[in-house]
Structure formats: C-alpha cells, structure tokens
C-alpha positions in Angstrom: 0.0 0.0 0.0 1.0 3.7 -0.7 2.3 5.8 2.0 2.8 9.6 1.9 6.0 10.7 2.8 6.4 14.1 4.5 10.1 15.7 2.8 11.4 18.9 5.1 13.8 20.6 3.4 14.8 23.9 2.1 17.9 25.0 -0.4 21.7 23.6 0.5 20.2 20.1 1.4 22.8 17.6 0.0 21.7 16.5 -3.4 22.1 12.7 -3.3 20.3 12.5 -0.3 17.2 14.0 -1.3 17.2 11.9 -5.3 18.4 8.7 -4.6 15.9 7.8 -1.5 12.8 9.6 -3.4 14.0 7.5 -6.1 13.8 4.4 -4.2 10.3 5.7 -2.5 8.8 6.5 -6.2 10.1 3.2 -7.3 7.7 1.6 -4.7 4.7 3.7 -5.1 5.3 5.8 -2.1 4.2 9.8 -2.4 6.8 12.2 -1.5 5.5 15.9 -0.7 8.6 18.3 -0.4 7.4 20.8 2.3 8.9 24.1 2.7 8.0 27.9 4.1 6.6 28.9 0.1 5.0 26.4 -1.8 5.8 26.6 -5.5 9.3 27.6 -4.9 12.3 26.2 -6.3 15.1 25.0 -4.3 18.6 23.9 -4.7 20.8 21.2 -3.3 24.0 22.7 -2.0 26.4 20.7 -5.4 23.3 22.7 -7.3 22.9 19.1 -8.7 19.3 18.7 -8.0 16.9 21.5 -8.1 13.4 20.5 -6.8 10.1 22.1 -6.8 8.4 22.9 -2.8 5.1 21.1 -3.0 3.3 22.6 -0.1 4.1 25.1 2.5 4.5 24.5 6.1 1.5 26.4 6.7 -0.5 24.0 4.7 0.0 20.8 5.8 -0.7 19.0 8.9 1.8 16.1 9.7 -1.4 13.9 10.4 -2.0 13.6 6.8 1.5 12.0 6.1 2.6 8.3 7.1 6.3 9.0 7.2 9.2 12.1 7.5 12.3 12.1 5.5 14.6 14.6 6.2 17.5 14.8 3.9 21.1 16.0 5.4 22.7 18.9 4.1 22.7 22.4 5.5 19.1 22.4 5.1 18.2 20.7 8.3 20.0 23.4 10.3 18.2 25.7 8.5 14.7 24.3 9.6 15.4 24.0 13.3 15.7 27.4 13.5 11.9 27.5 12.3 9.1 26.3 15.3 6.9 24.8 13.0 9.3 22.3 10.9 10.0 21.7 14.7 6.8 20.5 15.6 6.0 19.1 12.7 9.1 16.6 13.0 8.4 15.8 16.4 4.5 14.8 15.9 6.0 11.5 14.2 8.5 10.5 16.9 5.9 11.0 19.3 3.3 9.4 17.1 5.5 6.5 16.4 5.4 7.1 12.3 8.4 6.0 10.5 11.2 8.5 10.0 14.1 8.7 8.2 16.9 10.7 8.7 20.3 11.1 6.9 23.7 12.7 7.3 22.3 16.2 9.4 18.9 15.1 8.9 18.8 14.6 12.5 19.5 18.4 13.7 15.9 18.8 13.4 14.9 15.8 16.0 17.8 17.3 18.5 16.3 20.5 18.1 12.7 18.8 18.9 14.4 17.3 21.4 13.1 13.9 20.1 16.1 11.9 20.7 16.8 10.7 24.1 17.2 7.0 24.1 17.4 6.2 20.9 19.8 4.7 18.7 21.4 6.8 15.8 24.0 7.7 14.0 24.8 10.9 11.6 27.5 13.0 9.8 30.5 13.2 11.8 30.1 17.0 12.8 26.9 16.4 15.0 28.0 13.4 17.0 28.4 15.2 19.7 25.6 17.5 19.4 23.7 13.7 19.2 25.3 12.5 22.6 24.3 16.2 24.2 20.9 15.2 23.1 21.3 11.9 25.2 21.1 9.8 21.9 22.8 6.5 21.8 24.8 7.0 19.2 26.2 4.3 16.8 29.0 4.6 13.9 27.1 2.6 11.3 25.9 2.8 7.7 22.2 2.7 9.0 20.8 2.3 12.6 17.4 1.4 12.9 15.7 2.4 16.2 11.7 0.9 16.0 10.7 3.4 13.5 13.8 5.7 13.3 16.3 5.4 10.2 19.6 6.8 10.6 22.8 7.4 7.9 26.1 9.3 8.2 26.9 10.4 4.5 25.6 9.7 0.9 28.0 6.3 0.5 25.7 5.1 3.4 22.6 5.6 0.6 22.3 2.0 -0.5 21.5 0.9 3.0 19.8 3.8 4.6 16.9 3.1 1.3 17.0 -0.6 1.8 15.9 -0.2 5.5 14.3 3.4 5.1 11.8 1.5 2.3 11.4 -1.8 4.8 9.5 0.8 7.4 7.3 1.5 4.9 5.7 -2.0 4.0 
C-alpha cells in the first residue's frame, strides 16, 4: 500500500540524499510531498545538482495527513530547526510512532525537537556530539534502525539507509 511521505527541506540540502531515497520511495509507489515555508518555490541542493520544486508550505499541511518524514542532510536541516513549525511538525512523528528517516544532518531537526533521548542513531560526523548532548545513543554505522527511526552518516551510506528506510514503509 501507498504511503505519503512528508520531505522537510529547504535550499543547501545535499543533493544525493534527497534523489536517490525519493527515487527508491517512487520506485515503490510511495508519495513524496517536499514541504517548505513557500510552496511553488524552487530549491537547490548545495552541489546545485538537484533542483526540486516545494510542493506545499509549512503552513498548509498538517503532519497527520502524512505516514512518514524524511529529512535529507545537508545544511538544510539546520536551517529548519531554526523554524518552530518544521519543529513541531518533525516531532509529531517521533511522538506518534510514524516512521522517520533521517540522513547525514537530517537529524538536527529531532535534537532541536528534542526527540532523541534514548534512541539509537547515527549521523554526519560534525553532529556526533551535538547527538550525545541530546542523550542519543549514538552508533557509527551505515544505518541504525531504532523501532521506527532510520539513521545514515553520508551519501556512501545511501544504499542501506533506502533498503531499510523502504522496509519501514511496508
């Protein structure tokens, strides 16, 4: 069955991250709904490799309507946490148990939403630490799986962070 997949970013998020996972989503029939602060907007991945239209705005959308959040790495993440409501909205599926899936700084936004503590993760080397401060158990592995929580470091962790990022979804 279908699932619609919640995508919070904004421009610099690293290009790979954000195409090969939707890639692997659309290839299973998934919906992927890039959500933004303007909807219509075009956005750029930080290697301006991938340029990607904003589906919906923040404004617009209630996480309720989605089955999953993907948040590709990037600068982009660190971006968002500085925004309440892509806050919010990423914590509503940690606390609601939907799937999420989180790469490279991905997970900025579930320290910020202080969504972390006691979970297993792993990210890009520069946010580590900022993943122990949030009392995260913190793993150096091409994917950690926590329940519903799907972790990767860099893009050469792509392959496996898919693989186990589309197993949540079946």
């Amino acid at each position: 069955m279908a699932k619609k997949i919640a995508t919070l970013m904004t421009d610099m998020f690293e290009d790979s991250e954000f195409t090969s996972p939707k890639e692997a989503f659309d290839k299973e029939g998934h919906e992927v709904t890039v959500i933004e602060k303007e909807a219509g907007k075009k956005i750029e991945g930080k290697n301006s490799e991938a340029k990607v239209n904003v589906d919906a705005s923040i404004d617009d959308v209630k996480p309720e309507d989605f089955d999953a959040l993907f948040i590709p790495g990037g600068f982009s993440p660190d971006i968002l946490r500085a925004d309440d409501r892509f806050v919010a909205f990423a914590k509503h599926f940690i606390d609601e148990n939907k799937p999420v899936f989180a790469i490279c700084h991905g997970p900025q936004l579930l320290i910020t939403a202080k969504a972390l503590e006691g979970r297993k993760v792993t990210g890009f080397t520069s946010i580590l630490v900022d993943l122990e401060y949030a009392k995260a158990d913190v793993k150096d592995e091409e994917v950690v799986v926590c329940h519903n929580l799907v972790t990767s470091r860099t893009p050469d962790d792509l392959p496996a962070f898919n693989r186990e990022s589309v197993k949540q979804l079946q």
